[in-house]
MARPATI-871406 format. One record per atom (N, C-alpha, C): x, y, z. Coordinates in steps of 0.001 Angstrom, whole numbers, plus 500000, padded with zeros to 6 digits. Layout:
XYZ
...
***
This chain:
802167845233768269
801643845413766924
802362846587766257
802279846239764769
803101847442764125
802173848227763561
802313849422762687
800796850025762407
801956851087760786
800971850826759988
801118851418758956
799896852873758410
800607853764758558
799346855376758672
799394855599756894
798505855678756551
798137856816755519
798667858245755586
798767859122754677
799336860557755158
798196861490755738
798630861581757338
797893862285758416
797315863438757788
795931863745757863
795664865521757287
795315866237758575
796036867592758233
795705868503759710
794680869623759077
794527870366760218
793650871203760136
793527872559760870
793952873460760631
794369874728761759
793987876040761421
792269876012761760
792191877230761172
791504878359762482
791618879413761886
791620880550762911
789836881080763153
789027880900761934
787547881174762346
787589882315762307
786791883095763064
786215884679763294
787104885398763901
787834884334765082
788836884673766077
790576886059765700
790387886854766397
791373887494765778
792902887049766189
793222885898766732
794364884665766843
794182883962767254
795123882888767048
794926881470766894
795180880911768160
794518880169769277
795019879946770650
795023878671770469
794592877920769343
794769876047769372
796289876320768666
796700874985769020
798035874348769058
798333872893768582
799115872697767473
798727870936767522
799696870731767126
800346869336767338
801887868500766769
801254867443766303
801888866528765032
802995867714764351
802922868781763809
803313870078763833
802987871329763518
802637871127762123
801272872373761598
801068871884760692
802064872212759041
801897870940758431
802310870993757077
803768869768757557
804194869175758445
805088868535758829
804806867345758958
803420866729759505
803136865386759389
803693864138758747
803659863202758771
804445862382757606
803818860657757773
803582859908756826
803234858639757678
803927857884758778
804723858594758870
805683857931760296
805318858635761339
804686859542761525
804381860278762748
804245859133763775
803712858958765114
803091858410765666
802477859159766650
802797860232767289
802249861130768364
801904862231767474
800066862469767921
799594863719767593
798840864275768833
799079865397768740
798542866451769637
797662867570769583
796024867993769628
795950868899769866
795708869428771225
795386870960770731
795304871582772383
794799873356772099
793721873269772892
792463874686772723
792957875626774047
793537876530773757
793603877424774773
793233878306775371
792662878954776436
791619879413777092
792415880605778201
791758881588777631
791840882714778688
792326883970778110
791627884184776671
791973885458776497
793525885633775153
793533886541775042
794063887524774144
795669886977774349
796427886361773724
798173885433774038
798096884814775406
796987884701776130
796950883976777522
796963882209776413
795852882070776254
795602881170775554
796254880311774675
796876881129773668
798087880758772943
799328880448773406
799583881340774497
801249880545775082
800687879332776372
799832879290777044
799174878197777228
799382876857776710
798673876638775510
798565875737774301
799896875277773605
800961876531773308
801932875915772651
802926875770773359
802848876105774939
803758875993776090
803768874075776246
802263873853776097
801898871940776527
802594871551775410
802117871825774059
802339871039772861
803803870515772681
804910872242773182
806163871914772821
806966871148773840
806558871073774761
807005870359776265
806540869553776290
805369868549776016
805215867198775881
806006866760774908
805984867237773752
806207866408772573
808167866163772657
808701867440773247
809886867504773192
810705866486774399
809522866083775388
809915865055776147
809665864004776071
808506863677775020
808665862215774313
809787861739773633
809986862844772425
810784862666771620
812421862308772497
812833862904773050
814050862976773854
814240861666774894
813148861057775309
813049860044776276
812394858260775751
811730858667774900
810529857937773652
810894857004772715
811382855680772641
811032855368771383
809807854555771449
808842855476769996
807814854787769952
807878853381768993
808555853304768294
808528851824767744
808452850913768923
809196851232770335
808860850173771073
807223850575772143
807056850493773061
806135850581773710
806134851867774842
804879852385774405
804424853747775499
803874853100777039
804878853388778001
803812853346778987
803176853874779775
802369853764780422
801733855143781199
802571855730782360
803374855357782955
804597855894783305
805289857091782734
805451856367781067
806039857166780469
805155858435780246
803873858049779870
802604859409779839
802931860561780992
802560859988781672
802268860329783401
804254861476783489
805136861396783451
806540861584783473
806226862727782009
805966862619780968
805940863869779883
804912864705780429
803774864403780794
802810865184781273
803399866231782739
803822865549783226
804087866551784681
805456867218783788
806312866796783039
807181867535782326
806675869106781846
805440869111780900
804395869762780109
803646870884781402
803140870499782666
802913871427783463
804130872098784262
805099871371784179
806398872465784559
806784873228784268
806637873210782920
807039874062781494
805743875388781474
804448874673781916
803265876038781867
803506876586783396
803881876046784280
804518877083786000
804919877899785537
806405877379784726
807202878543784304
806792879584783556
806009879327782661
805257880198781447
804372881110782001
803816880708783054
802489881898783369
803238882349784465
804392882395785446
804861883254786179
804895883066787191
804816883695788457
804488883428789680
802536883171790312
802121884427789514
801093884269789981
799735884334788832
799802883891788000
799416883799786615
798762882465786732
796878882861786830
796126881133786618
795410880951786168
794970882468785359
793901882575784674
794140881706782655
795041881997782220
795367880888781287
795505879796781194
794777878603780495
794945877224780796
794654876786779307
794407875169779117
794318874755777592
793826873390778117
793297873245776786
792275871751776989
794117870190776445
793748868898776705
794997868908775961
794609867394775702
794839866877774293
794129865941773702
795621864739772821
795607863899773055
796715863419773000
796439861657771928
797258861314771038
797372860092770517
798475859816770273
798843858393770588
800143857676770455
799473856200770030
800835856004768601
800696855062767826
801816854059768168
801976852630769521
803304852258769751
803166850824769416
803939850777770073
804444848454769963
803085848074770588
802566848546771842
801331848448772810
800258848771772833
799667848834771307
798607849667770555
798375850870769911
797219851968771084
797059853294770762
796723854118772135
797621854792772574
796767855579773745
796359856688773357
795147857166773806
794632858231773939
794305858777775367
794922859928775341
794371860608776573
793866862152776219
793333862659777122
792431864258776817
792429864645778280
792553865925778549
791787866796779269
791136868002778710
789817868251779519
789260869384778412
788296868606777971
787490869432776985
786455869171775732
786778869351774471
787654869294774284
788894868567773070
788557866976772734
788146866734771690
787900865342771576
788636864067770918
788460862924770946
789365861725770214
788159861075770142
788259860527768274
787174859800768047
788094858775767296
787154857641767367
787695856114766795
786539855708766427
786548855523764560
785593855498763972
785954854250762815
784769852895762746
785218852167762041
784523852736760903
784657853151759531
783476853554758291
783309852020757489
783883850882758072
783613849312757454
782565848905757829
782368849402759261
780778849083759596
779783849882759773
780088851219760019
779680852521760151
779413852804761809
780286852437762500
780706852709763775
781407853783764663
781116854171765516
782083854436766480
782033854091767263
783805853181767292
783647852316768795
784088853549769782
784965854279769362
785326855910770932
784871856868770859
784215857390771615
784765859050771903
784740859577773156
785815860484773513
786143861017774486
785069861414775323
784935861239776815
784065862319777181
784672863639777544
783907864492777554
784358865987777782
784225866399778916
785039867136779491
784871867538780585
784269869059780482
783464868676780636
782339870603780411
781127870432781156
780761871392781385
779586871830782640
778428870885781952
778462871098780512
776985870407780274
776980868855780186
778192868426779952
778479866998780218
777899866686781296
778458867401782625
778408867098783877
776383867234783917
776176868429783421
774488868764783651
773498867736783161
773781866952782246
773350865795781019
773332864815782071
774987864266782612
774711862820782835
774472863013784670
773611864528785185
773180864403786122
771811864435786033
770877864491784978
769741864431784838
769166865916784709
770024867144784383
769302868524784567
769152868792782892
769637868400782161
769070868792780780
769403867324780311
769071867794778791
768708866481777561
769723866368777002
770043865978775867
770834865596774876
770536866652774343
769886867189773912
769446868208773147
769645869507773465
769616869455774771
769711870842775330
771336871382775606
771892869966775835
773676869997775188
774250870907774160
773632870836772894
774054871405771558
773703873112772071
772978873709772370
772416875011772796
772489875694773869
773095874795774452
772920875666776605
773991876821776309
773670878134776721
775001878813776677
776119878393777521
775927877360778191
776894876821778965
777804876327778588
777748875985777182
778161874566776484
779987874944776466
780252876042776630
781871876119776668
782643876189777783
781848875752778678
782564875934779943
782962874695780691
784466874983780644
785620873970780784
785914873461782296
785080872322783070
785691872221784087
786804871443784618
787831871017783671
788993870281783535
789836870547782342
791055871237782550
791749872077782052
793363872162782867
794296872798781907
795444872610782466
796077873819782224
796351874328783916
796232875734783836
797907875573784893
798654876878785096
799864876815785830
799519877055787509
799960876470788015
800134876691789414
798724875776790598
798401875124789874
797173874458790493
797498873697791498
796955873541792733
796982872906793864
797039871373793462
795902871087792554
796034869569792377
795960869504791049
796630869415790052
797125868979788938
795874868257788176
795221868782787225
793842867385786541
794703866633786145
794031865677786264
794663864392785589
794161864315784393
794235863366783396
794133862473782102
793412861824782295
792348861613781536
791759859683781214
792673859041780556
792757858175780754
793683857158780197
793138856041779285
793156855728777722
792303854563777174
792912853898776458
793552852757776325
793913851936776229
793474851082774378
793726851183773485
793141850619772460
793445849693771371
793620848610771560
794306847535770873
793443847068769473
792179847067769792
791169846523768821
791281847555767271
792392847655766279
792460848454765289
792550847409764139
791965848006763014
792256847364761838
792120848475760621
793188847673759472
792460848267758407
791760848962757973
791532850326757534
790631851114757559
789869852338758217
790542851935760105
790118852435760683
790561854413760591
789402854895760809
790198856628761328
789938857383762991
791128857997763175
791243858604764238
791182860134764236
790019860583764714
789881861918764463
789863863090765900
791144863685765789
791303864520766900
790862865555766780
790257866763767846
789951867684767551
789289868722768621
789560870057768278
789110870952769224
787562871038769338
786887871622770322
785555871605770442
785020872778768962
785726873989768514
785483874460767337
785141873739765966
785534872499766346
785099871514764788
783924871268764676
782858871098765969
781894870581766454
780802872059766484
781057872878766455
779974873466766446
779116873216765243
778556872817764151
778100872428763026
778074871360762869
778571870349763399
778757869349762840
778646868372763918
777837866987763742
777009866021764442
778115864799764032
777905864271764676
778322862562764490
778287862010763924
776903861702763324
776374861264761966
777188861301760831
777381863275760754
777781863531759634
779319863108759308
779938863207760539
781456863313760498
781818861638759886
780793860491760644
781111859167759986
780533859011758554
779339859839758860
779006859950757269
780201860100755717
781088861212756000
781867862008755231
783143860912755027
783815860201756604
784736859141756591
784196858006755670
782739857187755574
782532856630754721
782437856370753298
782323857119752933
782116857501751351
783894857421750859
783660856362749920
784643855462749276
784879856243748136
784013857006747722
784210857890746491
785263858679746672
785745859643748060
786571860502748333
788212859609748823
788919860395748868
790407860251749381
790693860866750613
791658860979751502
791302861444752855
791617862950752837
792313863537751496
792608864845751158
790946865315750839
790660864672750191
789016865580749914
788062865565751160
788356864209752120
787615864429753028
787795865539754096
788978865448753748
789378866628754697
788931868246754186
789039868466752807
788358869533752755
787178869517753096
786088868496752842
784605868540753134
785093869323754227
785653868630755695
785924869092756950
785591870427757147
787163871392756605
787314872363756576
785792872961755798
785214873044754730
783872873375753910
783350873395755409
782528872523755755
782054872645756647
781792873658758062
783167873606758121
783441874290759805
784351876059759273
784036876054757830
784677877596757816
783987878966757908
782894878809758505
781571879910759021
781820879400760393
782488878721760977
782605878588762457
783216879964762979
782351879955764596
783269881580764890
784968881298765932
784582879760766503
785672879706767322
787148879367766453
788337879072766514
789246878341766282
789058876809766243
789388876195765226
788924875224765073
790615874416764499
790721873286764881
792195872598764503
790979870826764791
792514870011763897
792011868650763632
793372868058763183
793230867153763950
794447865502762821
793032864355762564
793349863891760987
792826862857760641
793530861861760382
793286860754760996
794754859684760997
793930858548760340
794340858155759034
794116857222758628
794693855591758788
794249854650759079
794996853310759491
795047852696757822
796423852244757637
796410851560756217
796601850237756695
797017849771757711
797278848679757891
797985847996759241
798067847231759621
798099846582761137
799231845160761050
799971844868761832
800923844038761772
800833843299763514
800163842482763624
800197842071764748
801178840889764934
801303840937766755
802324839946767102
802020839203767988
802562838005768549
802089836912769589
801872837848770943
802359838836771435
802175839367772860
801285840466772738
800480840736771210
799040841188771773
798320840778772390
797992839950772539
796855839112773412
797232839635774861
798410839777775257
798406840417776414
798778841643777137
798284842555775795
798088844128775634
797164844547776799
796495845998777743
795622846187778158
794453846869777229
793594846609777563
792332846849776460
791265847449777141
790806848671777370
789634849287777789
788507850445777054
788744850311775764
788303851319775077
786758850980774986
786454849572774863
784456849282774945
784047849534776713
784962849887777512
784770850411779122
784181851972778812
785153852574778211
785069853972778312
784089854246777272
783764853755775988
782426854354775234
781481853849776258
781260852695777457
779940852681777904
779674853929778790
781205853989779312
780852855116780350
780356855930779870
780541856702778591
780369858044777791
778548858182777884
777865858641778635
776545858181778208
776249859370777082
776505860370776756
776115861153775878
776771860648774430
777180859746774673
777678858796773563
776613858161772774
776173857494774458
775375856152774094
773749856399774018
773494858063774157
772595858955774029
772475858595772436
773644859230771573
773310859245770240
773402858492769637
773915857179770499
773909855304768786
774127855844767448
775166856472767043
775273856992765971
775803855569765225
775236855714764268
775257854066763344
775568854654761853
776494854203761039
775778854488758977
775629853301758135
775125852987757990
774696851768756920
775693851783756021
776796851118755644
778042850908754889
777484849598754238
777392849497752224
776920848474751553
778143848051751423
778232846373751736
779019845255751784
779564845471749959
780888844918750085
781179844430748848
782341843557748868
782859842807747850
783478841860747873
784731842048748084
785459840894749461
786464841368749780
787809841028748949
788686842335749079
789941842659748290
791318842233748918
792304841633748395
793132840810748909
794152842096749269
794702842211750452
795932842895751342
796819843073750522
797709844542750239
798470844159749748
799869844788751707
798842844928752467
800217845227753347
800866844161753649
801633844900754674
802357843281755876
801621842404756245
801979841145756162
801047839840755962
801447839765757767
799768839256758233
799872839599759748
800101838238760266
801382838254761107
801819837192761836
800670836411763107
800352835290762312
799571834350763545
799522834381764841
798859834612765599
799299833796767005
799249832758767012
800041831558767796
800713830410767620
799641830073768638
799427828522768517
798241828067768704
798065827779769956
797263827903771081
797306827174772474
797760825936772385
798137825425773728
797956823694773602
796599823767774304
796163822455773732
794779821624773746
795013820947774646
794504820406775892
793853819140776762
793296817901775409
794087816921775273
793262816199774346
792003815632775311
790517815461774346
789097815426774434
789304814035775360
788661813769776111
788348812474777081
787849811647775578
787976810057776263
787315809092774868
785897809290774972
785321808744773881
783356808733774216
783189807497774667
784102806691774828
783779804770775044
783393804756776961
783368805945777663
783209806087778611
781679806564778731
781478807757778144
780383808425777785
778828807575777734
779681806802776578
778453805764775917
778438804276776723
778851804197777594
778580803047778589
777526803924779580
777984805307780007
777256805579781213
775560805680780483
775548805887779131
773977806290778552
773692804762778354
774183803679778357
773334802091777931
773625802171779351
773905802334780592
773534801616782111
772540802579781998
772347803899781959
770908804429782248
769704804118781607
769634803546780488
769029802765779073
768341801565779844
769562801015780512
768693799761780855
768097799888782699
768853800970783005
768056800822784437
766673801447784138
766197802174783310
765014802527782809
763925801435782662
764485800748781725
764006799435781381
763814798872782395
764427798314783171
764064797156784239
763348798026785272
763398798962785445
762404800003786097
760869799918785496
760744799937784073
759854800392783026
758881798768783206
759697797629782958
759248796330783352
758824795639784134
759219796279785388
759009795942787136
757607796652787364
757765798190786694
756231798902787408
754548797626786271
755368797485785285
754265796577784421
753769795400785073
754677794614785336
754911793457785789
754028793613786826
753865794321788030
752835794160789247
751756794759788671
751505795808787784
750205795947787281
749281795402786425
750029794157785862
749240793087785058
749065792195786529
749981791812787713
749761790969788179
748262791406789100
748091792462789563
747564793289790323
745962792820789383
745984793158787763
744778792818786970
744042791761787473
745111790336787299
745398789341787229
744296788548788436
745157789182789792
744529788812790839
743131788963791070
742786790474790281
740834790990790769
740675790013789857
740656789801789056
739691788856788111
739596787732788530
740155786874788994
740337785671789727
739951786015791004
739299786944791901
738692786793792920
737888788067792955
737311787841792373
736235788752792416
734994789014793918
734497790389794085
733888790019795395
732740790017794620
731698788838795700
730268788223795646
729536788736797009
728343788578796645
727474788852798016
727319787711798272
727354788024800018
726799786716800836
725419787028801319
724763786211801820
722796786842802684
723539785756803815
723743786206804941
723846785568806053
722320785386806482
721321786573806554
720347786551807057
719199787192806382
718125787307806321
717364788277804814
717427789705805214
717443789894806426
717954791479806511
719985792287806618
720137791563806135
721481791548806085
722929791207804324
723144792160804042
723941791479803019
725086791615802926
726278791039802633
727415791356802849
728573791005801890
729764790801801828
730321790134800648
731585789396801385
731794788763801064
732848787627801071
734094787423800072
735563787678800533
736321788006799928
736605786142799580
736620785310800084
736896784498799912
735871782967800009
736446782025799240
735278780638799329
735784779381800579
734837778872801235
735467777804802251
736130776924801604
736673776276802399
737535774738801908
736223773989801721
736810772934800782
735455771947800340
735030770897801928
735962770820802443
735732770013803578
734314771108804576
734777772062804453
733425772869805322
732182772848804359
732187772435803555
730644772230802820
730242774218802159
728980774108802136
728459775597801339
727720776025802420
727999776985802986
727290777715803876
726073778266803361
724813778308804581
723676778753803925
723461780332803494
723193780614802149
723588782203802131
724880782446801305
725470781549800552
727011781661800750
726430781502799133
727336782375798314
727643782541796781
728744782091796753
729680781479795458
730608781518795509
731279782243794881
732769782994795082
733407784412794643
733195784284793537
733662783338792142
733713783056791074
732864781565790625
732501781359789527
732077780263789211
733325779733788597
732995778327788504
733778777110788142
733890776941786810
734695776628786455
734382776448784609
734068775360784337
733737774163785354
733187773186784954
731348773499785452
731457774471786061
730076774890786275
728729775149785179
727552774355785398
726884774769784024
727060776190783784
726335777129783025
726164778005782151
725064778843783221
723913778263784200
723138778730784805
723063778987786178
724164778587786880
724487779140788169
724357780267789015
723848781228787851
723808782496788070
722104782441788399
721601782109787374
720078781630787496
719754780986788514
720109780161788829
719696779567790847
720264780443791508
721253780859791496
721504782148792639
720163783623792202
719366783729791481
718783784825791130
717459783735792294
716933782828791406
715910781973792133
716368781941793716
717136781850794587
717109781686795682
716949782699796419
717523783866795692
717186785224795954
715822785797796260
714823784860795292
713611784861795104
713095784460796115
713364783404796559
712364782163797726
713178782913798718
713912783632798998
714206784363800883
713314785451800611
713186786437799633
712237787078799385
710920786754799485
710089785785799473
708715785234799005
708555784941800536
709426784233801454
709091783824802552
708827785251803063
709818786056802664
709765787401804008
708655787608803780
707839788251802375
706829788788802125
705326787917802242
705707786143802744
704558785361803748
704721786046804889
705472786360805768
705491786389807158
704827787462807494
705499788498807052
704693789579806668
703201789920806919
702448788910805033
701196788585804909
700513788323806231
701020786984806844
700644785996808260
700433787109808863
701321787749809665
701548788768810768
700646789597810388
700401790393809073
699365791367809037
697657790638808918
697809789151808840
696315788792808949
696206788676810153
696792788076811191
696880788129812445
696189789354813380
696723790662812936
696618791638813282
695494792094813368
694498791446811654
693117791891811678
691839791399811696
692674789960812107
691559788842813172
691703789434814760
692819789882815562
692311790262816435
691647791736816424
691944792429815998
690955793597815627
689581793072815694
689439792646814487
687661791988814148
687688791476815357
687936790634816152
687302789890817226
687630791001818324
687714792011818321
687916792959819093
686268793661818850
686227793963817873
685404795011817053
683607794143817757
684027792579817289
682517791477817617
682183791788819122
683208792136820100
683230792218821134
682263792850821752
683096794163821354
682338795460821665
680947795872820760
680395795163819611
679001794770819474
678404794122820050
678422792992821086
677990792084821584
677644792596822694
678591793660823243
678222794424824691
677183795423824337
677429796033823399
676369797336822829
674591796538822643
674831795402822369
673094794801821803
672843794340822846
671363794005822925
670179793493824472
670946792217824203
670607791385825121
671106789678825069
670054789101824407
669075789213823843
668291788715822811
668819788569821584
669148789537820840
670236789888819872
671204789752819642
672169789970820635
673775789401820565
673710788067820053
672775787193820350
673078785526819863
673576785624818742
671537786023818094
671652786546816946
672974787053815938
673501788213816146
674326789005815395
675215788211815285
676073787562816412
677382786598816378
677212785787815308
676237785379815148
676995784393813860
676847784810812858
676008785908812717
676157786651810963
677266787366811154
677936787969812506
679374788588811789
680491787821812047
680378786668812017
681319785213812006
681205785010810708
680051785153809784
680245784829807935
680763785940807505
680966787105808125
681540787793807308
682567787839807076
683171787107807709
685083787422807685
685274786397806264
686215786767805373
686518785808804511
688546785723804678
688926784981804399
690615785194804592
690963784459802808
691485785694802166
692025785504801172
693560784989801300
693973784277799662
695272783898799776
696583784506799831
696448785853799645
696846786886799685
696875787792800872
696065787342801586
695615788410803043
694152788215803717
693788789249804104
692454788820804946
691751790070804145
690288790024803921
689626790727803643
687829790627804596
687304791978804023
686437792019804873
685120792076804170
683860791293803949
682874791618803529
681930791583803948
680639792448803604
679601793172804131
678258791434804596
678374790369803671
677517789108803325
676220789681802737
676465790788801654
675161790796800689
675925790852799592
***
């Protein structure tokens, strides 16, 4: 991709501080829209410790890009990695033999064929801020004690802005170090139109929040010269040294072998959690979009396509499932009407084999065996009168009527021998004068009703 800058604004001011120990390329007042590498860098340790520190990195990176570098074509981290150990050779030499108390934070952007890298060590920051949506998709994390204290759970977000801790640098690039800090490395392809890149020492930040800084980039009313004074307004009661590049994007020229750029910049804002602490968001009102007047951005050329399978395949397999449904749907019907079919046409009847006994009969004899006694038949005949049901109720009747004679019989039985039990033992109780006598008056007394036997007194 090609990239078209707006004119870069810097920022290099000294604060309360009685000299200046930040450092930044392109030195200021030199910038130009062709730049592509900007640099700052906060230097640490005192009274010209600091300062030759800072402008020891600035002039030794930049002078080994430039000399080894073309950025129109592509930066690679090779190439990073090779200026950087260049840049600490240059601070060995600078602080001496035994000189380690000077070091510098060191904050880095490159604009190439292969996007945008940013790298930092320190609490020196790089922000990537869309003001189209009111975003920031980057920012650096810092390497400082309270970073480390935050995303270990010992203070807040809040307690960040205030800890007297808050300046203390535990990744820094100092001469003679056993193991060299390394760089983060971030990778950033996703740019458009509009976008700004705002570098800067931790002195910019004392006053000034997130909010505000996308706040100030948004506002369409200003130019990036006024925004930049807001900047400066802002941060000129600051006590530290304070420096800044504001890199405006005018425009983007992409090519077919972006797509296979490396891309990690939505990796590193997740990592950032003091980032993702503040969701800094600004409400930017939509308005109607304005036609380009940059470089008209070259297409990527189209994949090839797999042409689509036919549907004449598709739509056969949905009518065989259509109809195996169906003949499924027809088959379960089909035995459950037949299933109806059958109870109604054989219905169960009671049989009386015997009057204490009832039972039912699933089925009727052959006509050759005649009608069994007791025997209903399952269904009536349709040539059958209308009252069939009615002689089967009547016959029901007469096995009933007999039981309840036999019955009757058996219980008169019972109380003729009684009574002639009863005459007995009167006949023994009276003189034999009397007994004649009595016998035949309690011979009229017995009467036998049609119903049963009864007993009366004969008055």
């Amino acid at each position: 991709m090609k990239f078209r800058l707006y004119q870069p604004q810097a920022i290099h001011e000294v604060g309360k501080r009685q000299n200046q120990e930040d450092s930044i390329y392109p030195f200021l007042g030199t910038a130009t829209p062709d730049s592509r590498l900007f640099l700052v860098c906060d230097g640490v340790g005192g009274y010209e410790k600091g300062e030759v520190a800072s402008n020891t990195v600035v002039n030794a990176f930049s002078g080994y890009v430039k000399s080894h570098c073309d950025l129109d074509s592509v930066f690679p981290d090779g190439m990073f990695s090779a200026a950087l150990s260049a840049a600490y050779d240059a601070l060995d030499a600078a602080g001496g033999e035994s000189e380690t108390r000077m070091g510098t934070t060191f904050t880095m952007l490159c604009f190439h064929r292969g996007g945008c890298l940013a790298a930092h060590i320190g609490d020196s920051r790089i922000y990537h801020l869309r003001p189209s949506t009111g975003q920031i998709l980057y920012r650096s994390r810092d390497h400082s004690l309270v970073q480390h204290l935050f995303e270990m759970g010992e203070i807040t977000y809040e307690e960040m802005k205030t800890s007297p801790k808050r300046n203390v640098v535990i990744r820094a690039m100092s001469p003679h170090q056993e193991s060299r800090s390394k760089a983060d490395l971030v990778h950033i392809t996703d740019i458009r139109p509009g976008d700004y890149f705002y570098v800067c020492t931790d002195g910019m930040l004392e006053r000034m929040e997130d909010d505000t800084l996308l706040g100030i980039l948004a506002d369409k009313q200003t130019d990036d010269s006024q925004k930049c004074r807001q900047l400066q307004e802002m941060t000129s009661s600051n006590g530290d040294n304070h420096s800044a590049y504001l890199i405006h994007v005018e425009s983007v020229e992409h090519e077919e072998s972006d797509g296979l750029l490396p891309s990690d910049e939505a990796q590193a804002r997740a990592a950032n959690k003091a980032l993702n602490q503040a969701e800094v968001t600004v409400d930017v009102p939509k308005e109607p979009a304005v036609e380009k007047t940059g470089p008209a951005i070259t297409p990527k050329p189209p994949r090839p396509r797999t042409p689509k399978k036919s549907g004449k395949g598709r739509l056969l397999i949905v009518l065989l499932v259509i109809l195996l449904v169906a003949i499924l749907t027809g088959f379960t019907l089909f035995n459950m009407l037949g299933r109806k079919k059958e109870a109604a046409v054989k219905p169960k009847t009671p049989v009386i084999d015997d009057p204490n006994r009832i039972e039912y009969k699933k089925e009727a004899p052959s006509p050759s065996e005649g009608t069994a006694e007791g025997y209903f038949p399952a269904a009536p005949d349709k040539q059958q009168p209308v009252n069939v049901r009615d002689k089967q109720t009547e016959d029901v009747d007469n096995i009933l009527e007999d039981a309840n004679r036999r019955e009757q019989e058996k219980y008169r039985s019972e109380q003729e021998k009684a009574e002639k039990t009863k005459n007995e033992k009167v006949e023994e109780a009276l003189p034999p004068s009397s007994a004649k006598q009595a016998a035949p008056e309690a011979a009229g007394k017995i009467r036998v009703s049609e119903k049963g036997v009864r007993l009366h007194s004969g008055q």
